[in-house]
PDB file of N, H, CA, C and O in Angstrom:
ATOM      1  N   UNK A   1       1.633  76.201 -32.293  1.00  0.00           N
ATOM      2  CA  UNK A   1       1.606  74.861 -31.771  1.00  0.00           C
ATOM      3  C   UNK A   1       1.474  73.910 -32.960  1.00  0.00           C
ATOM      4  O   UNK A   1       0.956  74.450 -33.937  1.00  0.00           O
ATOM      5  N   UNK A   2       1.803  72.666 -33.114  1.00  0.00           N
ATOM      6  H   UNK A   2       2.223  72.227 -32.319  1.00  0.00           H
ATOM      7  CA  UNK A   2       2.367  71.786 -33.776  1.00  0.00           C
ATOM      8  C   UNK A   2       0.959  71.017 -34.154  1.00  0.00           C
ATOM      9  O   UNK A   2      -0.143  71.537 -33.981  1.00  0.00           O
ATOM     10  N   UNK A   3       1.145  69.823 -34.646  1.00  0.00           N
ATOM     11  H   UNK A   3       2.040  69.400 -34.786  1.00  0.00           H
ATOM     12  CA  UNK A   3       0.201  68.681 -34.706  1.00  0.00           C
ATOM     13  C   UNK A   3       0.542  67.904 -33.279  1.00  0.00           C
ATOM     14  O   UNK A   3      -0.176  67.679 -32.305  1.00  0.00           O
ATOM     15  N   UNK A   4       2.174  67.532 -33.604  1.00  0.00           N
ATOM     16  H   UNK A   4       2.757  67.715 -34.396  1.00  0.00           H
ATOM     17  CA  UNK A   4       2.535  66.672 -32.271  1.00  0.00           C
ATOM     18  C   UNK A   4       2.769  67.110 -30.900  1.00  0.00           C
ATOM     19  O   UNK A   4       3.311  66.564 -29.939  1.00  0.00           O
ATOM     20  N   UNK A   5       2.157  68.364 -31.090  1.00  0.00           N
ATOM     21  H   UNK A   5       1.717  68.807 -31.871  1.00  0.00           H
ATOM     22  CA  UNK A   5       2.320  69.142 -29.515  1.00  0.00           C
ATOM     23  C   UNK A   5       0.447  69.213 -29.376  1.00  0.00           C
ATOM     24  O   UNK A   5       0.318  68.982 -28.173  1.00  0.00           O
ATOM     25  N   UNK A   6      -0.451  69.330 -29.725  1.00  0.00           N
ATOM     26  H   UNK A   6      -0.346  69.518 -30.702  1.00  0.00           H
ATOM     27  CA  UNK A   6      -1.844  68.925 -29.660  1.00  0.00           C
ATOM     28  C   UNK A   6      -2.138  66.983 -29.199  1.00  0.00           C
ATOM     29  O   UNK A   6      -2.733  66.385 -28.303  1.00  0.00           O
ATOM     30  N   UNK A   7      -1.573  66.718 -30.039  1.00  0.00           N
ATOM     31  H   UNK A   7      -1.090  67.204 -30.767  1.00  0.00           H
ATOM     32  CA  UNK A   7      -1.535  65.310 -29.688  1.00  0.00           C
ATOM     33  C   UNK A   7      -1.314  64.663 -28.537  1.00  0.00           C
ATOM     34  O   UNK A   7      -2.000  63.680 -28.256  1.00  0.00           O
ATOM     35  N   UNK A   8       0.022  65.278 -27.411  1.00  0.00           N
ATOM     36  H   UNK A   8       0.578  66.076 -27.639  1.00  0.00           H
ATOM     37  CA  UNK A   8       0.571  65.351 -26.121  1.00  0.00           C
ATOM     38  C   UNK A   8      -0.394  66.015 -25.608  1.00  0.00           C
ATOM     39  O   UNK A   8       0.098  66.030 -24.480  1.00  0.00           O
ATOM     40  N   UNK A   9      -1.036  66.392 -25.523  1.00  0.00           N
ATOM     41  H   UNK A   9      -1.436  66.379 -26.440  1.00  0.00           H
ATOM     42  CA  UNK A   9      -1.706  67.865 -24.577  1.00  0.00           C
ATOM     43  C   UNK A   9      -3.182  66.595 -24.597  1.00  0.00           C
ATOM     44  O   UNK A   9      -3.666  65.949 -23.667  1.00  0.00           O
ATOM     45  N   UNK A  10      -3.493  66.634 -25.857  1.00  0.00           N
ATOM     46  H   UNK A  10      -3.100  67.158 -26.612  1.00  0.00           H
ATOM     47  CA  UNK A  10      -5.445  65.708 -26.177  1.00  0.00           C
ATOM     48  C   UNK A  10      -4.923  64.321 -25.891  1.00  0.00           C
ATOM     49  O   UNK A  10      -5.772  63.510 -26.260  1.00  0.00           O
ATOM     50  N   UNK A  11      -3.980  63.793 -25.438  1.00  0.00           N
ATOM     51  H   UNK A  11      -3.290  64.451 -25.138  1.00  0.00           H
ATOM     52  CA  UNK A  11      -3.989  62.106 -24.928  1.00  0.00           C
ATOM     53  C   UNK A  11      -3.783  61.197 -26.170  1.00  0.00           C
ATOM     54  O   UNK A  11      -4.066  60.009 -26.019  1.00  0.00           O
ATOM     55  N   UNK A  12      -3.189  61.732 -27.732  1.00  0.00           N
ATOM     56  H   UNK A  12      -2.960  62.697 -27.854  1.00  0.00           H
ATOM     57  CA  UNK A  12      -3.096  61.056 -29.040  1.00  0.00           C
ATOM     58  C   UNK A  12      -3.785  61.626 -29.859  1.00  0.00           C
ATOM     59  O   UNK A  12      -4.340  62.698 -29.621  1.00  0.00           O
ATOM     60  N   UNK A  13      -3.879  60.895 -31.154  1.00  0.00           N
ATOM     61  H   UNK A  13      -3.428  60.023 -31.347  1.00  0.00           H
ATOM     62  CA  UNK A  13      -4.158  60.857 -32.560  1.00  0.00           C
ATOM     63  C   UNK A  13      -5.657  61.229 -31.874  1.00  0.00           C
ATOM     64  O   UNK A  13      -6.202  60.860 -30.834  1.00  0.00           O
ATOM     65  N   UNK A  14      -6.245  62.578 -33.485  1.00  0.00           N
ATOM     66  H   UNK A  14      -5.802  62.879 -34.330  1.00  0.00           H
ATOM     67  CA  UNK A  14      -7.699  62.453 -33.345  1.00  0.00           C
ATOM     68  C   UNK A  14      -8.366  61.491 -33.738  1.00  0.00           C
ATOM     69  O   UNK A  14      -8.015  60.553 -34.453  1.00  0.00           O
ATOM     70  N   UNK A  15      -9.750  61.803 -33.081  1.00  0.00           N
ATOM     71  H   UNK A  15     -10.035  62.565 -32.500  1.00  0.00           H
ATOM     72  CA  UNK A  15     -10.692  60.576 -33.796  1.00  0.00           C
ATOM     73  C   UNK A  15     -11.212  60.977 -35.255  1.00  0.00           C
ATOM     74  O   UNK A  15     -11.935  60.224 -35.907  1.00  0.00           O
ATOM     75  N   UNK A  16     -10.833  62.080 -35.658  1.00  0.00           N
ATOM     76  H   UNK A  16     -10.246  62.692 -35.129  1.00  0.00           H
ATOM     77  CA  UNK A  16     -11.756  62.498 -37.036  1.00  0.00           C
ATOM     78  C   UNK A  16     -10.814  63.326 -37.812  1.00  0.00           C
ATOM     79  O   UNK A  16     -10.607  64.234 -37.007  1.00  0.00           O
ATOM     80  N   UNK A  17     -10.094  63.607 -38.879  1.00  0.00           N
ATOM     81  H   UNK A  17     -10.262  62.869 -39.534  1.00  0.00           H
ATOM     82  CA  UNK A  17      -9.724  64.533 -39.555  1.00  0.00           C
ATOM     83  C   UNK A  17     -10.078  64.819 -40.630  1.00  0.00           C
ATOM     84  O   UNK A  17     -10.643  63.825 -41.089  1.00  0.00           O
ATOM     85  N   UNK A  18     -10.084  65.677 -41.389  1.00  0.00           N
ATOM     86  H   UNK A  18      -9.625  66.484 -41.017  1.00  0.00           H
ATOM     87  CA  UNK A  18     -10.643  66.369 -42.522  1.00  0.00           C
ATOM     88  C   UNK A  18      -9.494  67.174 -43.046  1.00  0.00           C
ATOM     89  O   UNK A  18      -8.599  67.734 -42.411  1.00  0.00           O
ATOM     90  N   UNK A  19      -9.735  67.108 -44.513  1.00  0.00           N
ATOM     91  H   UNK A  19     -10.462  66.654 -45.029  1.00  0.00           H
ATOM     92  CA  UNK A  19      -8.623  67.592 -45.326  1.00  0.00           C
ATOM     93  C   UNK A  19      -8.939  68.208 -46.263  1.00  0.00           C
ATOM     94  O   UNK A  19      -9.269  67.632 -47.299  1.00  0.00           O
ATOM     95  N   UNK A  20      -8.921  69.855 -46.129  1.00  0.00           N
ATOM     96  H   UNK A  20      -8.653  70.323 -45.287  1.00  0.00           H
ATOM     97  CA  UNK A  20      -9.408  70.881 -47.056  1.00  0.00           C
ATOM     98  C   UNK A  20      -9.250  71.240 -48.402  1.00  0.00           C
ATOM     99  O   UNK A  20      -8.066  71.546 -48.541  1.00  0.00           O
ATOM    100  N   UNK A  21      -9.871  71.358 -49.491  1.00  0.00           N
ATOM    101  H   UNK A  21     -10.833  71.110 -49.378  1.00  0.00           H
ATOM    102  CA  UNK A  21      -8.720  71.329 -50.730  1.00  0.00           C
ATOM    103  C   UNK A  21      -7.612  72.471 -50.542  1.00  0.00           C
ATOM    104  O   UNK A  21      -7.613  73.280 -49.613  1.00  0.00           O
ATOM    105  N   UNK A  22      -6.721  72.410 -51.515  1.00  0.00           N
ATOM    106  H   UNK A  22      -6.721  71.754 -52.270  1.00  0.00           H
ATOM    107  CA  UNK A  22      -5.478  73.107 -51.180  1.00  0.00           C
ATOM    108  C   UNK A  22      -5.656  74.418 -51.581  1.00  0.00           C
ATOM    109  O   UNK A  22      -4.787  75.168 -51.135  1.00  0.00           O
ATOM    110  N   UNK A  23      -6.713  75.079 -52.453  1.00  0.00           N
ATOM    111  H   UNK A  23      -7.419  74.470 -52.815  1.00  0.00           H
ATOM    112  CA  UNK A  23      -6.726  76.220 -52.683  1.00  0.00           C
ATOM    113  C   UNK A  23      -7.707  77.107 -51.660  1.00  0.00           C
ATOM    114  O   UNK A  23      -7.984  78.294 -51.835  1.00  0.00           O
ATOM    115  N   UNK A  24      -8.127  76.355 -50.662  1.00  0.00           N
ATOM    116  H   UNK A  24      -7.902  75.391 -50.519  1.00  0.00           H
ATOM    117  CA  UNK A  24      -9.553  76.523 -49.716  1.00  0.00           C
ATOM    118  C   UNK A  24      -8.624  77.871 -48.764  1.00  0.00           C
ATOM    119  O   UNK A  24      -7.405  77.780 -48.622  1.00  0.00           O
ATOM    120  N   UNK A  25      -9.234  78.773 -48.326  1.00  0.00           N
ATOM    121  H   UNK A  25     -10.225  78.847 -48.442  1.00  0.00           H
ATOM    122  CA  UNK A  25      -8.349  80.501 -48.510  1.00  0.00           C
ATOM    123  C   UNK A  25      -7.817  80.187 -46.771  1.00  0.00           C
ATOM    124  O   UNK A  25      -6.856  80.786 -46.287  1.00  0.00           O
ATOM    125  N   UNK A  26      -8.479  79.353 -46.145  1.00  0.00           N
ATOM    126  H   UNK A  26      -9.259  78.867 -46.539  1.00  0.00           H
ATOM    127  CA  UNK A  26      -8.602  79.517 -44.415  1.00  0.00           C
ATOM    128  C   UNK A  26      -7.647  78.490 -43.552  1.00  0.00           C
ATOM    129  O   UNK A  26      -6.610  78.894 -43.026  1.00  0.00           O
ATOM    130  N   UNK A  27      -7.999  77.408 -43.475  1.00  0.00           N
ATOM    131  H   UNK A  27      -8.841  77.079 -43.902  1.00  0.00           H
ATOM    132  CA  UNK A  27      -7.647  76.372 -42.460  1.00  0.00           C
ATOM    133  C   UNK A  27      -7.623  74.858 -43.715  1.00  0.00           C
ATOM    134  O   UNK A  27      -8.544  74.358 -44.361  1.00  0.00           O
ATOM    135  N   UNK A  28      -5.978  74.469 -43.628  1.00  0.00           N
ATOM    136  H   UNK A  28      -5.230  74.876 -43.104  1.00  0.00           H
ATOM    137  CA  UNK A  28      -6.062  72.679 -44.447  1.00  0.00           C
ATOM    138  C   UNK A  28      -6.579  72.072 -43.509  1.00  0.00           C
ATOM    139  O   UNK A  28      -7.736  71.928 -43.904  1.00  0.00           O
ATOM    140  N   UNK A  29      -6.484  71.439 -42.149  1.00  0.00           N
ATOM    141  H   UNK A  29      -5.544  71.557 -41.828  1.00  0.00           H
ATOM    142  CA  UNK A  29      -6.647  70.806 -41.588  1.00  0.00           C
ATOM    143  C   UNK A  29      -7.563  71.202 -40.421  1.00  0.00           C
ATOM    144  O   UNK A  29      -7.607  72.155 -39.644  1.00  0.00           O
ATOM    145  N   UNK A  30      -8.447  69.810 -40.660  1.00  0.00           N
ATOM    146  H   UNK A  30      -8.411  69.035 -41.291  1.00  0.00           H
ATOM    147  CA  UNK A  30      -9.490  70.190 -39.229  1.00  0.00           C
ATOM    148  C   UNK A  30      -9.375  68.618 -38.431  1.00  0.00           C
ATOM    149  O   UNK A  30      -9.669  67.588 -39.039  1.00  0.00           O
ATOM    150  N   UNK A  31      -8.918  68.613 -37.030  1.00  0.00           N
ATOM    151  H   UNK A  31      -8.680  69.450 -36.536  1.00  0.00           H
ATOM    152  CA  UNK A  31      -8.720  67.279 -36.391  1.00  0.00           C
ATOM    153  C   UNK A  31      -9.951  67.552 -35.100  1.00  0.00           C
ATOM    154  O   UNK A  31      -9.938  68.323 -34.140  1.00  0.00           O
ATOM    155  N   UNK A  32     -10.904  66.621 -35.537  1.00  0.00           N
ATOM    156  H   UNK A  32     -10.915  65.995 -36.317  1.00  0.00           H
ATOM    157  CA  UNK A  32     -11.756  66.422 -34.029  1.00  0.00           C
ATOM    158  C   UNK A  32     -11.011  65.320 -32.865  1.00  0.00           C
ATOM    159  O   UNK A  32     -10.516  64.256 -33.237  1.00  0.00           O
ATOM    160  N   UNK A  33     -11.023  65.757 -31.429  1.00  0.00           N
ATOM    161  H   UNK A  33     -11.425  66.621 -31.126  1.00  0.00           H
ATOM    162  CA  UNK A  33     -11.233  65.170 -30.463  1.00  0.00           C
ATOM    163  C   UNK A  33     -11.976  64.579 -29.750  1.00  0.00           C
ATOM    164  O   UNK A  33     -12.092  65.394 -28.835  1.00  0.00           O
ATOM    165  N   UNK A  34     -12.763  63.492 -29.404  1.00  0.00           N
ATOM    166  H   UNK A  34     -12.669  62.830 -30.147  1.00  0.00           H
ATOM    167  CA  UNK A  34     -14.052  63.549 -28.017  1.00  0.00           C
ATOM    168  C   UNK A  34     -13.846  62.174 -27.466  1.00  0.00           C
ATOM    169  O   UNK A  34     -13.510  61.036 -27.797  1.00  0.00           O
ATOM    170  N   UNK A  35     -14.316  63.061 -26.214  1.00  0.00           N
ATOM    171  H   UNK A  35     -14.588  63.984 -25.945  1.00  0.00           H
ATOM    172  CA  UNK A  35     -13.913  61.689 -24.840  1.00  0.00           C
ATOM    173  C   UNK A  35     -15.115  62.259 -24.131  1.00  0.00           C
ATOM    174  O   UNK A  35     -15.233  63.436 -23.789  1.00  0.00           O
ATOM    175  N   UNK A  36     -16.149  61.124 -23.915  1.00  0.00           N
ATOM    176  H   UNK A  36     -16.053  60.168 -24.192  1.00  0.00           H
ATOM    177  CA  UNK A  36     -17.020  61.749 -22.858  1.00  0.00           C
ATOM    178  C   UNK A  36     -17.867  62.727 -22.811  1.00  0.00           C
ATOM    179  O   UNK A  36     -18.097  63.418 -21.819  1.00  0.00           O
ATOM    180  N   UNK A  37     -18.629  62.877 -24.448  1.00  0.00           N
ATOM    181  H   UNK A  37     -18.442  62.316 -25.254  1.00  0.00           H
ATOM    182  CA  UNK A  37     -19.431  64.033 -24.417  1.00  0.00           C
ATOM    183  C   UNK A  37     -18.800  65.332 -24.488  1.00  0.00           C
ATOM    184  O   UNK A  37     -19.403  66.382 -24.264  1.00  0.00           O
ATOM    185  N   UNK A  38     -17.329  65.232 -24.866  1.00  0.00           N
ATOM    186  H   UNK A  38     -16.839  64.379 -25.047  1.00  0.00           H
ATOM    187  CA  UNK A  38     -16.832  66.705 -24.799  1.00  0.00           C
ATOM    188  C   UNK A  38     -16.063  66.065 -26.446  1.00  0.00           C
ATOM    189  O   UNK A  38     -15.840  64.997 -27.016  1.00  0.00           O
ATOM    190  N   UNK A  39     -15.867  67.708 -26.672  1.00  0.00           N
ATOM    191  H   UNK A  39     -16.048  68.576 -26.209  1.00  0.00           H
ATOM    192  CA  UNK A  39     -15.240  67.539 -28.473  1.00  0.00           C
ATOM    193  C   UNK A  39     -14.355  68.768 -28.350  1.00  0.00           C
ATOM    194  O   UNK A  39     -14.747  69.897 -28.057  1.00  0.00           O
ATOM    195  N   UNK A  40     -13.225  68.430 -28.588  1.00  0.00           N
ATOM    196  H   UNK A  40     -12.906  67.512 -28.826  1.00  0.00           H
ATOM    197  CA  UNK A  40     -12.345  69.404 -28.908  1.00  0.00           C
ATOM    198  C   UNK A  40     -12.008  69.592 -30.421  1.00  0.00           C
ATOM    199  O   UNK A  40     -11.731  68.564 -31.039  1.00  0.00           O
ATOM    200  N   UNK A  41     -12.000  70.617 -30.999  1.00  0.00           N
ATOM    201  H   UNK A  41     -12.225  71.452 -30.497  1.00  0.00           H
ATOM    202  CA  UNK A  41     -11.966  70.750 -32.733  1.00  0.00           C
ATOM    203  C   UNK A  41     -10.793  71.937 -32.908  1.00  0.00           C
ATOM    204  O   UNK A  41     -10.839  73.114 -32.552  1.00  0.00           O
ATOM    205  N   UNK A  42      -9.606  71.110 -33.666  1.00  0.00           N
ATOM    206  H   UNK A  42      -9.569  70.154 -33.955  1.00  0.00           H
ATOM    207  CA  UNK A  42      -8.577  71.761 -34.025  1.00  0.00           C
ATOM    208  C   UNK A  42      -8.677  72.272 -35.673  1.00  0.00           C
ATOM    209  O   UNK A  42      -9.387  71.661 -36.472  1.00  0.00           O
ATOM    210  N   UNK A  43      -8.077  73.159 -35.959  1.00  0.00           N
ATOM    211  H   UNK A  43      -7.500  73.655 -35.310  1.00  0.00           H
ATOM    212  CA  UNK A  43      -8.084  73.440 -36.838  1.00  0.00           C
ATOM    213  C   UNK A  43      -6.184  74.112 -37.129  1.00  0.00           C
ATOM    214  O   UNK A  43      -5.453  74.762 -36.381  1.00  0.00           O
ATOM    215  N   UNK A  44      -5.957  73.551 -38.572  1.00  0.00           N
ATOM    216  H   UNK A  44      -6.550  73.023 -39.179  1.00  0.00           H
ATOM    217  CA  UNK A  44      -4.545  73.496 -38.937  1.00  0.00           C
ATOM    218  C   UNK A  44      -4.050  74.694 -40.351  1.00  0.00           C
ATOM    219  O   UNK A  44      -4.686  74.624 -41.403  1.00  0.00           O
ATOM    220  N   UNK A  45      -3.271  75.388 -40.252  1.00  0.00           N
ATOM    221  H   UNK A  45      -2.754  75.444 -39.397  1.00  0.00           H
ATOM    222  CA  UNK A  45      -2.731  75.725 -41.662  1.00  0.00           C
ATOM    223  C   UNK A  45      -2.124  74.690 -42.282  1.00  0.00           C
ATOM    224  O   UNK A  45      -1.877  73.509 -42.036  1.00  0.00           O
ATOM    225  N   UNK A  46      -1.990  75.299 -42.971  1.00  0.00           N
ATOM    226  H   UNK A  46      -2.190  76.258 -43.171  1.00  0.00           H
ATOM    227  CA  UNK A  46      -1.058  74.010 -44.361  1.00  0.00           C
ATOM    228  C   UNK A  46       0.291  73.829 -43.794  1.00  0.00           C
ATOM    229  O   UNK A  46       0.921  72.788 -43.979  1.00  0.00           O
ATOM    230  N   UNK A  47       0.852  75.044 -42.950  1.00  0.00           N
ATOM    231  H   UNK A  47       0.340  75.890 -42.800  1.00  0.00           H
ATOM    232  CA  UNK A  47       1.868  74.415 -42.346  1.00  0.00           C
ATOM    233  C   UNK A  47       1.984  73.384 -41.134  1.00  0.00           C
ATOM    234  O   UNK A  47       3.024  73.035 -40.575  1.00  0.00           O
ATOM    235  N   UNK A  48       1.029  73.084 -40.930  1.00  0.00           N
ATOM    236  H   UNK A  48       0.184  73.367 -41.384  1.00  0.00           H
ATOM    237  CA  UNK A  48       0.900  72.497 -40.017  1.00  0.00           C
ATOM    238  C   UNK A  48       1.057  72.944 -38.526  1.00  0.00           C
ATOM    239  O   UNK A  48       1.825  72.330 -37.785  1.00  0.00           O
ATOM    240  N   UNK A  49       0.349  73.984 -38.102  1.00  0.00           N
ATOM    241  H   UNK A  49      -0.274  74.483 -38.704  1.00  0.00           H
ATOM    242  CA  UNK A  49       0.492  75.119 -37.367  1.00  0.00           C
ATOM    243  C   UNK A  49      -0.789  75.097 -37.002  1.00  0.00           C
ATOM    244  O   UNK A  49      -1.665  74.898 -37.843  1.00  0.00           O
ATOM    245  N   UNK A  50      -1.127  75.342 -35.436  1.00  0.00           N
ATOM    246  H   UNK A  50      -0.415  75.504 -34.753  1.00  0.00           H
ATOM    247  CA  UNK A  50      -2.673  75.625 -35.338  1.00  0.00           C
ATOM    248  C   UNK A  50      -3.152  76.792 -35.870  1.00  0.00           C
ATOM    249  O   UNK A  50      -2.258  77.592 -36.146  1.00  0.00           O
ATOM    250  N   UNK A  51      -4.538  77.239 -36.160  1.00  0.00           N
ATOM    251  H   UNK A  51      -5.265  76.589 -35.935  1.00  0.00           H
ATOM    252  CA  UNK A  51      -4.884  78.227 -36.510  1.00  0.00           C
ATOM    253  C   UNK A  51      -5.894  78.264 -35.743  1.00  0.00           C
ATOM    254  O   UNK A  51      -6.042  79.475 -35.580  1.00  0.00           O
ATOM    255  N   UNK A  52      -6.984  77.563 -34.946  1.00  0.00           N
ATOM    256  H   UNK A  52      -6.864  76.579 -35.079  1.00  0.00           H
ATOM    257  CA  UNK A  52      -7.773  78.284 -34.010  1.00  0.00           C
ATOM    258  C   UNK A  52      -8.670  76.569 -33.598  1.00  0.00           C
ATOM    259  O   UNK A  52      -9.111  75.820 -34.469  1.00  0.00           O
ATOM    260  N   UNK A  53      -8.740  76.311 -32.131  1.00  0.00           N
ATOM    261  H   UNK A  53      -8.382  76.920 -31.423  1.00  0.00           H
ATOM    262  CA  UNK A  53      -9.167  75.674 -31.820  1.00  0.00           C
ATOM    263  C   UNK A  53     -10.557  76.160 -30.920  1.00  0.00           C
ATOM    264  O   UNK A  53     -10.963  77.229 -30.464  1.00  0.00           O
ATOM    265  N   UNK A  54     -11.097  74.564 -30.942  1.00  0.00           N
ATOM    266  H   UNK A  54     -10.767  73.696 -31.312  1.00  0.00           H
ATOM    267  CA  UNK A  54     -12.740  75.347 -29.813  1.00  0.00           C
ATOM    268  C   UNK A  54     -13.217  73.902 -29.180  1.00  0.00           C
ATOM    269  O   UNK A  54     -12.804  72.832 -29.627  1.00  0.00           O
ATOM    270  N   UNK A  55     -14.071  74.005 -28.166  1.00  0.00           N
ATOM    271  H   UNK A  55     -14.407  74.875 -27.804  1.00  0.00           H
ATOM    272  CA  UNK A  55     -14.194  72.739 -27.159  1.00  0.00           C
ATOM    273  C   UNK A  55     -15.966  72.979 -27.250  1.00  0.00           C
ATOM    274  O   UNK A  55     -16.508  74.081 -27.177  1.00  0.00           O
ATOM    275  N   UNK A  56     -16.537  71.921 -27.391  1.00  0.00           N
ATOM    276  H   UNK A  56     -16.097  71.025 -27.450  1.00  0.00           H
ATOM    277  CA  UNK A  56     -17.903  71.739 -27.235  1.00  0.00           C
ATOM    278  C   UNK A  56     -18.122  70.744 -25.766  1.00  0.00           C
ATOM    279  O   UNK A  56     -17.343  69.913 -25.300  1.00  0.00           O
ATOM    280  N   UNK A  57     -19.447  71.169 -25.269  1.00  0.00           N
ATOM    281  H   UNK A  57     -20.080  71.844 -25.648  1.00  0.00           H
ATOM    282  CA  UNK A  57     -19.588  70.381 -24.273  1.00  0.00           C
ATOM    283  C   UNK A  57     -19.045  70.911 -22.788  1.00  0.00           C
ATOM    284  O   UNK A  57     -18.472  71.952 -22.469  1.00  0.00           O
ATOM    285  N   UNK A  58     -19.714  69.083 -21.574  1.00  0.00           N
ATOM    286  H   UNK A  58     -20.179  68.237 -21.833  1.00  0.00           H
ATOM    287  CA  UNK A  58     -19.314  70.006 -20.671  1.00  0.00           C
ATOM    288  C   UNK A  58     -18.652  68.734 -20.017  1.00  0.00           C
ATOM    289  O   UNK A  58     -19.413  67.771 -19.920  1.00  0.00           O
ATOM    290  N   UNK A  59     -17.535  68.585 -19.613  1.00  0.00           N
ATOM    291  H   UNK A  59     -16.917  69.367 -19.691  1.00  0.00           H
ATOM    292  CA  UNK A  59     -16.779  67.571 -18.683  1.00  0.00           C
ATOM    293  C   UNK A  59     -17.532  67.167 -17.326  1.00  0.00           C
ATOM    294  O   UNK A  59     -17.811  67.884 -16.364  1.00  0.00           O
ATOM    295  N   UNK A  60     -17.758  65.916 -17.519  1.00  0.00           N
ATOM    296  H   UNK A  60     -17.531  65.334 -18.300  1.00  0.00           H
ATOM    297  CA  UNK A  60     -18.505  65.197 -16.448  1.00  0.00           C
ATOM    298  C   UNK A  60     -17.290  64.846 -15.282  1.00  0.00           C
ATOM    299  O   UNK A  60     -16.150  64.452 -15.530  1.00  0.00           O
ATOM    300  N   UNK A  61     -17.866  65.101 -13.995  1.00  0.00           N
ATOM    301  H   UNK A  61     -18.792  65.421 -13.793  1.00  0.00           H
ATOM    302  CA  UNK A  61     -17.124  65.045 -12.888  1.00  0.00           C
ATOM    303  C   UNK A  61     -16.976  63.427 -12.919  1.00  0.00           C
ATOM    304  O   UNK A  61     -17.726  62.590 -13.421  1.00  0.00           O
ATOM    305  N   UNK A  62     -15.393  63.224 -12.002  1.00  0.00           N
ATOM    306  H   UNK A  62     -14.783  63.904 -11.594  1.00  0.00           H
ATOM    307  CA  UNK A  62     -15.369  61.976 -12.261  1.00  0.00           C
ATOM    308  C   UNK A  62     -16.305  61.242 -10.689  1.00  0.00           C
ATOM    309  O   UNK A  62     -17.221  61.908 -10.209  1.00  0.00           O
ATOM    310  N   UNK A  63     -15.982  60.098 -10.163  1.00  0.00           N
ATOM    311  H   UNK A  63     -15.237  59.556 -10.553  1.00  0.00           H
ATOM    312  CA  UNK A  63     -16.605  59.377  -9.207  1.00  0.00           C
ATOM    313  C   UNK A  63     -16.292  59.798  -8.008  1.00  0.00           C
ATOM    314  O   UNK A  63     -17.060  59.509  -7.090  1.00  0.00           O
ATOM    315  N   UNK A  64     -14.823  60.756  -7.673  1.00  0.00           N
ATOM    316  H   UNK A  64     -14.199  60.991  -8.419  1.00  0.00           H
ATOM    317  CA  UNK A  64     -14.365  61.211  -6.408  1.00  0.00           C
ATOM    318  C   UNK A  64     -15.258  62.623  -5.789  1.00  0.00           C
ATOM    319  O   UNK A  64     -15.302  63.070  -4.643  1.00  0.00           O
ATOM    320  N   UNK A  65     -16.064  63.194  -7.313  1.00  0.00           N
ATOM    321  H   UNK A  65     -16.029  62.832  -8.244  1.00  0.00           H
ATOM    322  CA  UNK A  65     -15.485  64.579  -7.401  1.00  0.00           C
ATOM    323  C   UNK A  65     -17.598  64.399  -7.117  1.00  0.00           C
ATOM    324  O   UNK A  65     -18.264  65.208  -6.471  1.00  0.00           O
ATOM    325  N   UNK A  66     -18.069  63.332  -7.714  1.00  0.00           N
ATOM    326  H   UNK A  66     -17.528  62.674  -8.239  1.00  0.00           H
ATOM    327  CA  UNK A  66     -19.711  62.927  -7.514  1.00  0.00           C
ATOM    328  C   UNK A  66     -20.013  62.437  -6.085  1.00  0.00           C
ATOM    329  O   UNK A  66     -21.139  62.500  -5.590  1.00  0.00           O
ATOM    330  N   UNK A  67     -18.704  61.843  -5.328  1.00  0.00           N
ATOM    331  H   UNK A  67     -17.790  61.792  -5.730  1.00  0.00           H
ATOM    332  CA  UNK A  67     -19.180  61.369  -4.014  1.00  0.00           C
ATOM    333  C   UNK A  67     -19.165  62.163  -2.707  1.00  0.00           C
ATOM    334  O   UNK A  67     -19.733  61.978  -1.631  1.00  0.00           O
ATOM    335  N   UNK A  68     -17.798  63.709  -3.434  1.00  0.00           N
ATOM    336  H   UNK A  68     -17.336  63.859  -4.309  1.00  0.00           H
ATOM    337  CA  UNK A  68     -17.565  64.437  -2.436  1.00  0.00           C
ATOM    338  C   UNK A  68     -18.853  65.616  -2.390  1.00  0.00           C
ATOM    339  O   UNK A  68     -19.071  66.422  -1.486  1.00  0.00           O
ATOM    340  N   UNK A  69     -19.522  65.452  -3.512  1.00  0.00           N
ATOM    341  H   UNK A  69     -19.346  64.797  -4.247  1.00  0.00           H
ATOM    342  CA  UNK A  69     -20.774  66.198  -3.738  1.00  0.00           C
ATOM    343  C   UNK A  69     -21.887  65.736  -3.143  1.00  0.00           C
ATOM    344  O   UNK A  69     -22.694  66.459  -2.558  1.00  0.00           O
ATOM    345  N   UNK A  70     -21.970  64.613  -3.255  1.00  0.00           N
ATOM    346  H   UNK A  70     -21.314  64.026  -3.730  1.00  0.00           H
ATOM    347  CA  UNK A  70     -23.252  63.611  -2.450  1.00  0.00           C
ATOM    348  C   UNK A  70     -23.137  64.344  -0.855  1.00  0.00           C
ATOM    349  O   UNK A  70     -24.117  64.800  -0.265  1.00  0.00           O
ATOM    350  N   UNK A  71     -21.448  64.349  -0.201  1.00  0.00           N
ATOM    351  H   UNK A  71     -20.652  63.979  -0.680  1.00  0.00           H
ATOM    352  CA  UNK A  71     -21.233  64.199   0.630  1.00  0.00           C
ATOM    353  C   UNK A  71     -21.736  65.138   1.317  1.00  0.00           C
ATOM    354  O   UNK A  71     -22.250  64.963   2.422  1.00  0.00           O
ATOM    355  N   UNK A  72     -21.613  66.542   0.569  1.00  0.00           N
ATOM    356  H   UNK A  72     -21.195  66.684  -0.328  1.00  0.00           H
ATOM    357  CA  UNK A  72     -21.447  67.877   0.627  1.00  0.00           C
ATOM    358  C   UNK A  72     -20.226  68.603   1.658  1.00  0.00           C
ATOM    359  O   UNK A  72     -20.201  69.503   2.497  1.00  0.00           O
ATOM    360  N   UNK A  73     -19.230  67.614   1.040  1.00  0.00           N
ATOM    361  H   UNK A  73     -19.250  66.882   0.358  1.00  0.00           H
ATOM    362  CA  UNK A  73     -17.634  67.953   0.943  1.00  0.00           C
ATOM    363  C   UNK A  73     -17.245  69.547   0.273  1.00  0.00           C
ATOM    364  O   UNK A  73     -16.071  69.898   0.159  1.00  0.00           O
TER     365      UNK A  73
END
């Protein structure tokens, strides 16, 4: 997967990137995500290729999903 195929999928550009030196043996690129208490953390080869992503956190229900719960829907 791409940079610009992460980008489509996470809603745009990250909020954070980091840029590894070039001789660093693992991952050039590290792009954070977060919306809402959740963090998605990509990590890139030099080709610009994912090499292993991970999600922190926990997605808050939205207002439909809190009222059908109140409801006990």
């Amino acid at each position: 997967m791409t940079l610009a195929e992460v980008e489509a999928l996470l809603g745009g550009p990250a909020a954070d990137s980091f840029e590894m030196p070039a001789d660093y043996p693992a991952y050039r690129w590290q792009r954070e995500w977060r919306e809402g208490g959740e963090v998605v953390v990509v990590q890139f080869f030099a080709d610009g290729r994912v090499m292993a992503a991970q999600g922190r956190g926990r997605p808050q229900p939205g207002p439909l999903a809190r009222l059908r719960a109140w409801l006990g829907w």
